[in-house]
C-alpha positions as CSV (number, residue, x, y, z in Angstrom):
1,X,-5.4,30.1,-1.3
2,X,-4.3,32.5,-4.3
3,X,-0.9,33.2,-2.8
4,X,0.1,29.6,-3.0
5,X,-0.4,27.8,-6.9
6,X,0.0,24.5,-6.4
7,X,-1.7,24.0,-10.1
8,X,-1.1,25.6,-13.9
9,X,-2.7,25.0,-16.9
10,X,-0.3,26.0,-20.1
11,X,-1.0,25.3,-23.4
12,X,2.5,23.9,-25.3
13,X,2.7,23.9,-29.3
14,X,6.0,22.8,-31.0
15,X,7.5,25.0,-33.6
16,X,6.4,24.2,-37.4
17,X,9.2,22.7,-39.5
18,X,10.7,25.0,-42.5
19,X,9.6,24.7,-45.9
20,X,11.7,21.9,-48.0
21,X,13.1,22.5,-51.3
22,X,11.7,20.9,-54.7
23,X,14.5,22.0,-56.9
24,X,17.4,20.6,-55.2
25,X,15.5,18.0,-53.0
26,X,16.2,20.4,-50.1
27,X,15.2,19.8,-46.1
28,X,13.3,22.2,-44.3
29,X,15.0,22.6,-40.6
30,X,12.6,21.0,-37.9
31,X,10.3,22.9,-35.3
32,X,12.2,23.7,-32.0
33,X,10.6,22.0,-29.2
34,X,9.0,23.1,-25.8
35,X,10.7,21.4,-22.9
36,X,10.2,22.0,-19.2
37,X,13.3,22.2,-17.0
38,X,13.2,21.5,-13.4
39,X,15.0,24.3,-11.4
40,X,15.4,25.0,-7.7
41,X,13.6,28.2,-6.2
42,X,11.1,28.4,-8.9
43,X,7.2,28.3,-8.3
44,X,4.4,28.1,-10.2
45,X,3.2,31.6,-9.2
46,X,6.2,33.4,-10.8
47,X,5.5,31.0,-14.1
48,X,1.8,32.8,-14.4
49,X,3.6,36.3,-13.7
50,X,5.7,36.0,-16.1
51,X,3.8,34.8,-18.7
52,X,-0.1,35.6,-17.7
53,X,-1.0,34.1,-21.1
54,X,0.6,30.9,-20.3
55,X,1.2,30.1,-23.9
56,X,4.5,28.5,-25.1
57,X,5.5,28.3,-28.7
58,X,8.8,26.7,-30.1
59,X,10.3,28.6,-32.9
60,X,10.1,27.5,-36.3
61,X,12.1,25.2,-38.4
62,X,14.5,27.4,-41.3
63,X,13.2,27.3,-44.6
64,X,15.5,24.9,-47.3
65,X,17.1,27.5,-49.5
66,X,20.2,27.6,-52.3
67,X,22.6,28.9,-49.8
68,X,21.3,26.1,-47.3
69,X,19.5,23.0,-48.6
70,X,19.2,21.7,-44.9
71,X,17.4,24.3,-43.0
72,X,18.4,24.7,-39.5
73,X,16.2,23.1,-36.5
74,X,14.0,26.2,-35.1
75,X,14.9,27.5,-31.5
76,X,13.5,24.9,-28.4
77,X,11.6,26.7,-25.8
78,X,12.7,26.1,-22.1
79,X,10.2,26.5,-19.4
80,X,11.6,26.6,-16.2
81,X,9.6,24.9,-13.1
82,X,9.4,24.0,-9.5
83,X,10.8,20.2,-8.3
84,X,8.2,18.1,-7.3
85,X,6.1,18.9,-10.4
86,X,3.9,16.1,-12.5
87,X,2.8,16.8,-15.9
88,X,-1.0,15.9,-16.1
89,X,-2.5,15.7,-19.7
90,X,-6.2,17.2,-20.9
91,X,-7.8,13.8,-19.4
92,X,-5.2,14.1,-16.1
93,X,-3.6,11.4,-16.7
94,X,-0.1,11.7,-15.9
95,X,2.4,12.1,-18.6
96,X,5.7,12.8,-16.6
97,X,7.2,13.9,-13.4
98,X,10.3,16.0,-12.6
99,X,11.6,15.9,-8.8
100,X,15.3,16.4,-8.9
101,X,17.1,19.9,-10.5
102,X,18.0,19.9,-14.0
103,X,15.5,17.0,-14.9
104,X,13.6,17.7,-18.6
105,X,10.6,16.4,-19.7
106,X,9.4,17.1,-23.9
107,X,6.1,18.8,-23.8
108,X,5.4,19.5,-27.2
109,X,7.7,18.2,-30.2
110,X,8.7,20.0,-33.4
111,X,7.6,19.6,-36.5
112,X,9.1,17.7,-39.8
113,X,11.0,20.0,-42.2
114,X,9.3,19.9,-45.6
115,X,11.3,16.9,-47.5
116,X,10.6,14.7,-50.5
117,X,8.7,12.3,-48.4
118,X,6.3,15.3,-47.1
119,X,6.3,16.7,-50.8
120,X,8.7,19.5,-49.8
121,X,5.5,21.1,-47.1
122,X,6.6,21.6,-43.6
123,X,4.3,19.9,-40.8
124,X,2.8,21.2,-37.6
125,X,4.1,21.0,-34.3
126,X,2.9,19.4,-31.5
127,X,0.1,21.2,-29.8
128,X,-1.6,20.7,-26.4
129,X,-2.5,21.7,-23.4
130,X,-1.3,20.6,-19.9
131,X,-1.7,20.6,-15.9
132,X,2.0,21.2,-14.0
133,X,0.3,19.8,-10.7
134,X,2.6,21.0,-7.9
135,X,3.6,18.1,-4.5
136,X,5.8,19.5,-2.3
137,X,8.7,17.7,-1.9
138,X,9.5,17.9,2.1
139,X,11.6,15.3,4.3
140,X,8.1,15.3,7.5
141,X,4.6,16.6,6.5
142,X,2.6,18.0,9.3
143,X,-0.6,16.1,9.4
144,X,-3.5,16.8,12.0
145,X,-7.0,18.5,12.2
146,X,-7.2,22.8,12.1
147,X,-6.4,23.9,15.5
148,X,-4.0,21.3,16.5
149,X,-1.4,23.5,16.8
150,X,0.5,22.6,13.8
151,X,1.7,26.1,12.5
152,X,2.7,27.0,16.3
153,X,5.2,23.8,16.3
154,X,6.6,24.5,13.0
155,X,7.2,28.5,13.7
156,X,9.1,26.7,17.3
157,X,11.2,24.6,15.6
158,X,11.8,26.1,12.3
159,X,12.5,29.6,10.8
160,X,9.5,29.9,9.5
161,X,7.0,32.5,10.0
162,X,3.3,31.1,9.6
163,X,0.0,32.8,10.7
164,X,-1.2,31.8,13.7
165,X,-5.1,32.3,15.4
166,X,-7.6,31.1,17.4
167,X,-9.9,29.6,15.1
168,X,-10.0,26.8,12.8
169,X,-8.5,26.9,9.0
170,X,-5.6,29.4,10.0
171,X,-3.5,27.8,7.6
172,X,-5.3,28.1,4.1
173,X,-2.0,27.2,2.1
174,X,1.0,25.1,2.4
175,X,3.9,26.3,4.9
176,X,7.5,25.1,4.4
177,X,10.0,25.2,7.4
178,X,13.6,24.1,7.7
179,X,15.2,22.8,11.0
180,X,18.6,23.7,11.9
181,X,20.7,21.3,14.1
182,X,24.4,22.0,15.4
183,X,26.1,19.9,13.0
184,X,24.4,22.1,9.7
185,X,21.8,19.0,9.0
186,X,19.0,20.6,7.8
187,X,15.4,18.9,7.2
188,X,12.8,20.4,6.1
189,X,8.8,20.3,7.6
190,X,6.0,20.8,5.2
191,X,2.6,22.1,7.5
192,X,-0.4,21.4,4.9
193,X,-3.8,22.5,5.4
194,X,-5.6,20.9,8.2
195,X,-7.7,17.7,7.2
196,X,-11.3,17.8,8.2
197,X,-13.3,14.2,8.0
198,X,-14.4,13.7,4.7
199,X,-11.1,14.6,3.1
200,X,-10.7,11.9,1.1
201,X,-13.9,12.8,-0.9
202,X,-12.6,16.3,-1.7
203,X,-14.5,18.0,1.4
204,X,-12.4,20.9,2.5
205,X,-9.5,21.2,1.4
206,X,-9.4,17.2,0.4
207,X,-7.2,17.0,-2.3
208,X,-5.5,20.3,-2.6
209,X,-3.4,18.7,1.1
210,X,-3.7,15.1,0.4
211,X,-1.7,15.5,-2.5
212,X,1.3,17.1,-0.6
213,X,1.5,14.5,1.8
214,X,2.2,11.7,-0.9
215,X,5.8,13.2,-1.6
216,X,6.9,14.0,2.0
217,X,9.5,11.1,3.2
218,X,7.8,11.2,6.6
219,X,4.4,11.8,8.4
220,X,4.0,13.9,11.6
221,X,0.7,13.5,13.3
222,X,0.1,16.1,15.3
223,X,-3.0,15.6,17.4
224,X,-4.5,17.9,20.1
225,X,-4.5,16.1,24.1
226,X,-8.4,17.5,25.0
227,X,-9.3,16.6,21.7
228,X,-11.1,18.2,18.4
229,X,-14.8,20.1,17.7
230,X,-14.1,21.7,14.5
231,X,-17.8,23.6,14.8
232,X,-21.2,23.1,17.2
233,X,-22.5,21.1,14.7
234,X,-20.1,18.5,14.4
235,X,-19.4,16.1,16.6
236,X,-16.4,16.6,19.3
237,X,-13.8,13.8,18.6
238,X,-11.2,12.6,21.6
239,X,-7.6,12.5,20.8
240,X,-7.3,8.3,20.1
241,X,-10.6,8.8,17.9
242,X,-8.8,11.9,15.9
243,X,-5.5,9.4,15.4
244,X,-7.8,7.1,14.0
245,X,-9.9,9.6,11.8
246,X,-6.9,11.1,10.2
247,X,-5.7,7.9,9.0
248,X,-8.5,6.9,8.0
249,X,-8.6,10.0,5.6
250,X,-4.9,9.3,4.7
251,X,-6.1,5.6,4.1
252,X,-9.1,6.3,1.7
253,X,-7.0,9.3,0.0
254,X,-4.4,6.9,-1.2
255,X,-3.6,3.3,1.1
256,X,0.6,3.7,0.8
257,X,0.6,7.1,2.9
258,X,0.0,5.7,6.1
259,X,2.8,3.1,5.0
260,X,5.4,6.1,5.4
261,X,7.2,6.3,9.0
262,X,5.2,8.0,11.3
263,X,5.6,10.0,14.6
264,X,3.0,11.3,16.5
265,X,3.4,14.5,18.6
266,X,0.8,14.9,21.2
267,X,0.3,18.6,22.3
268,X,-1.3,21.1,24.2
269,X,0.5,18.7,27.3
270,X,0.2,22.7,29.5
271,X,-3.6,22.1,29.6
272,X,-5.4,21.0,32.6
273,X,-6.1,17.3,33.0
274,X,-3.4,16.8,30.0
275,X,-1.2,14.0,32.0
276,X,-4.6,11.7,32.9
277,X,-5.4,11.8,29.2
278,X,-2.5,10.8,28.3
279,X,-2.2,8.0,30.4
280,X,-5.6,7.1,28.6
281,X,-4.3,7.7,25.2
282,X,-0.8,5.3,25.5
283,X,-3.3,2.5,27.0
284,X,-5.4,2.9,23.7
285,X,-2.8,3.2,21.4
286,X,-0.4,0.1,22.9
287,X,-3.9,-1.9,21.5
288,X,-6.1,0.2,19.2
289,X,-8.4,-2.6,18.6
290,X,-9.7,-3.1,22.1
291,X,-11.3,0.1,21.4
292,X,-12.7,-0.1,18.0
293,X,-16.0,-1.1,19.5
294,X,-16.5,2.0,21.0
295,X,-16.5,3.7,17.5
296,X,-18.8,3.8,14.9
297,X,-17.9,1.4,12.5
298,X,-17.2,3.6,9.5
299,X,-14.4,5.7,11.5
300,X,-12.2,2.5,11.8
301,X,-9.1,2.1,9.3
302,X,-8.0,-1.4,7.9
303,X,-4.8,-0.7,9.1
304,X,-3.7,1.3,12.3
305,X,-0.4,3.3,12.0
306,X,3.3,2.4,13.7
307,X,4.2,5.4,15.6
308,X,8.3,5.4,15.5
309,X,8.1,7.8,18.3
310,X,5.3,9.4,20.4
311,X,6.1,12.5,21.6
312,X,4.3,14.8,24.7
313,X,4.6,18.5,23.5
314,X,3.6,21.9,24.5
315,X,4.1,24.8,21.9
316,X,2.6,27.2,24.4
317,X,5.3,26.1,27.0
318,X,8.2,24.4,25.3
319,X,8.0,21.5,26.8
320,X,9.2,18.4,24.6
321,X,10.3,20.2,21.2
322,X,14.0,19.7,22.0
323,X,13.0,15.7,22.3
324,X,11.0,16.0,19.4
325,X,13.6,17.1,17.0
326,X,15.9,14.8,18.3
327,X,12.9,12.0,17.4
328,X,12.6,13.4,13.9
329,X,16.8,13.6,13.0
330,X,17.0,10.1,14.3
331,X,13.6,8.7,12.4
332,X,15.1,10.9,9.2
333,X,18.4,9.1,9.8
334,X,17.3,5.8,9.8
335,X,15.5,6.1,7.0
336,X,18.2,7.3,5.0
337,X,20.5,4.6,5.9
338,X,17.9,1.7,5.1
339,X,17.3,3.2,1.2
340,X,21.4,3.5,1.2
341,X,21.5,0.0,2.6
342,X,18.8,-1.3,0.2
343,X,20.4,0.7,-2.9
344,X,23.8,-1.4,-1.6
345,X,22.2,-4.5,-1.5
346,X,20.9,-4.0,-4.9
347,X,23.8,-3.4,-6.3
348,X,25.6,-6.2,-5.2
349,X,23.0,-8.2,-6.8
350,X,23.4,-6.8,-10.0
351,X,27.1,-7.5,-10.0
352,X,26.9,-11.1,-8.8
353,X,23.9,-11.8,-11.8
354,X,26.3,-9.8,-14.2
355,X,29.1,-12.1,-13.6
């Protein structure tokens, strides 16, 4: 997991403000500040190479002088970082966010200039230490158990290059694809480390890929067709229970994920005895809880996901990934038109009240 950082613990300290005057009641200039910029291809990784120490100090404030009674304000310190970044205090609790380019948040403030009212002494900057806790920002995250097949669809129908084997946990960090249609649309497919049940306690990989799911605009379940044994000693899960176990995990992780719009791609449709359990799957999925009492009772969710689309695919053949990108423009589409239509609407509103 080294190659990817999806988490950076800096510590900030505001430049100290100059030293005042006494004789001619002058103003010390005030510590520069340390601000973090949002800016596109930046990462986290390149942050810690750049500076291993991870120490950033504002410059200090100019001292008051004959020449000068008002020193000047000492030089801010811009840290660039990635979109999709929230700024997580000592206790991580969350102190701000920055998801769109050229968005600033203050990290550490300057300190006073000495003045009469500090008796002509300069004060300290602001000094702390922070988490910049990384969520990729993607338009569909890849959500499934290891093995699933999930790297395999996003190297069909993206330009991206994942590592693919035979054997549970190839993907180990998070994987970032961009489809390409005709028209120059592009959208862009996150595929996150595969879930494994107990997730949501931090099992696994719990929260290092729960956390990436929260700020993709769309969830793709991708689910194998003969179903899912992660090792001999765990128990071997059909496809319908594996649905139901991954939201489950999504549900206890954090309840709005599995209120995004959903699709679910079915896969692995070249295998033997595919079709006749898929036939059993749509029966259990058209009404989920005519099943639930052949579960154990602690692998049921409180709420069931809406597929938009459920979609037969095979990664090894072909078969259905021209559909399924279709599905996923469309879904994308529609999304995008109903938070236009919504923004509208909103709008409107305010200019009828303001009236």
């Amino acid at each position: 997991y080294s190659n990817f950082i999806d988490d950076l613990r800096v510590y900030v300290r505001g430049g100290t403000g100059g030293m005042g005057y006494p004789n001619l009641g002058g103003e010390g200039g005030r510590g520069g500040d340390v601000w973090f910029v949002a800016r596109e291809r930046t990462t986290l990784k390149s942050i810690r190479e750049k500076y291993p120490q991870k120490r950033f100090v504002a410059g200090t404030g100019a001292n008051s002088s004959v020449k000068a009674l008002k020193g000047e304000k000492g030089k801010d310190c811009e840290v660039h970082v990635p979109l999709g970044i929230s700024v997580l205090d000592d206790d991580g609790k969350q102190i701000g966010e920055l998801n769109a380019a050229g968005e600033r948040f203050l990290a550490a403030r300057g300190g006073l200039g000495g003045s009469l009212a500090t008796n002509f002494l300069p004060c300290k900057g602001q000094r702390r230490t922070v988490h910049l806790d990384l969520k990729l920002i993607a338009d569909v995250g890849l959500v499934g158990f290891p093995n699933a097949g999930k790297s395999s669809l996003l190297s069909k129908i993206s330009h991206a290059k994942p590592e693919i084997a035979n054997y549970a946990f190839t993907t180990i960090q998070p994987e970032l694809g961009k489809i390409m249609y005709a028209d120059y649309k592009q959208i862009s497919v996150a595929d996150l480390p595969g879930l494994i049940e107990g997730a949501h306690a931090n099992k696994g990989m719990g929260h290092k890929f729960l956390k990436h799911v929260e700020r993709t605009k769309q969830l793709l379940l991708v689910v194998d067709i003969s179903g899912f044994q992660l090792s001999m000693k765990t128990q071997f899960r059909t496809a319908f229970e594996t649905i139901l176990l991954l939201t489950k995990e999504l549900e206890l992780y954090k309840e709005e994920l599995i209120t995004k719009p959903a699709l679910l791609a079915i896969n692995k449709m070249d295998l033997p005895c595919a079709k006749d359990n898929l036939d059993e799957l749509m029966t259990q999925l058209e009404n989920p809880q005519d099943f639930f009492h052949l579960l154990e009772e602690e692998m049921i969710p409180e709420n069931t996901v809406e597929f938009r689309e459920v979609i037969p695919i095979s990664t090894y053949t072909g078969e259905g990934i021209e559909e399924l990108k279709t599905c996923l423009r469309k879904s994308i589409d529609e999304q995008a038109e109903q938070v236009n239509e919504e923004y509208r609407k909103k709008k409107l509103l305010l200019l009828q009240t303001s009236k």
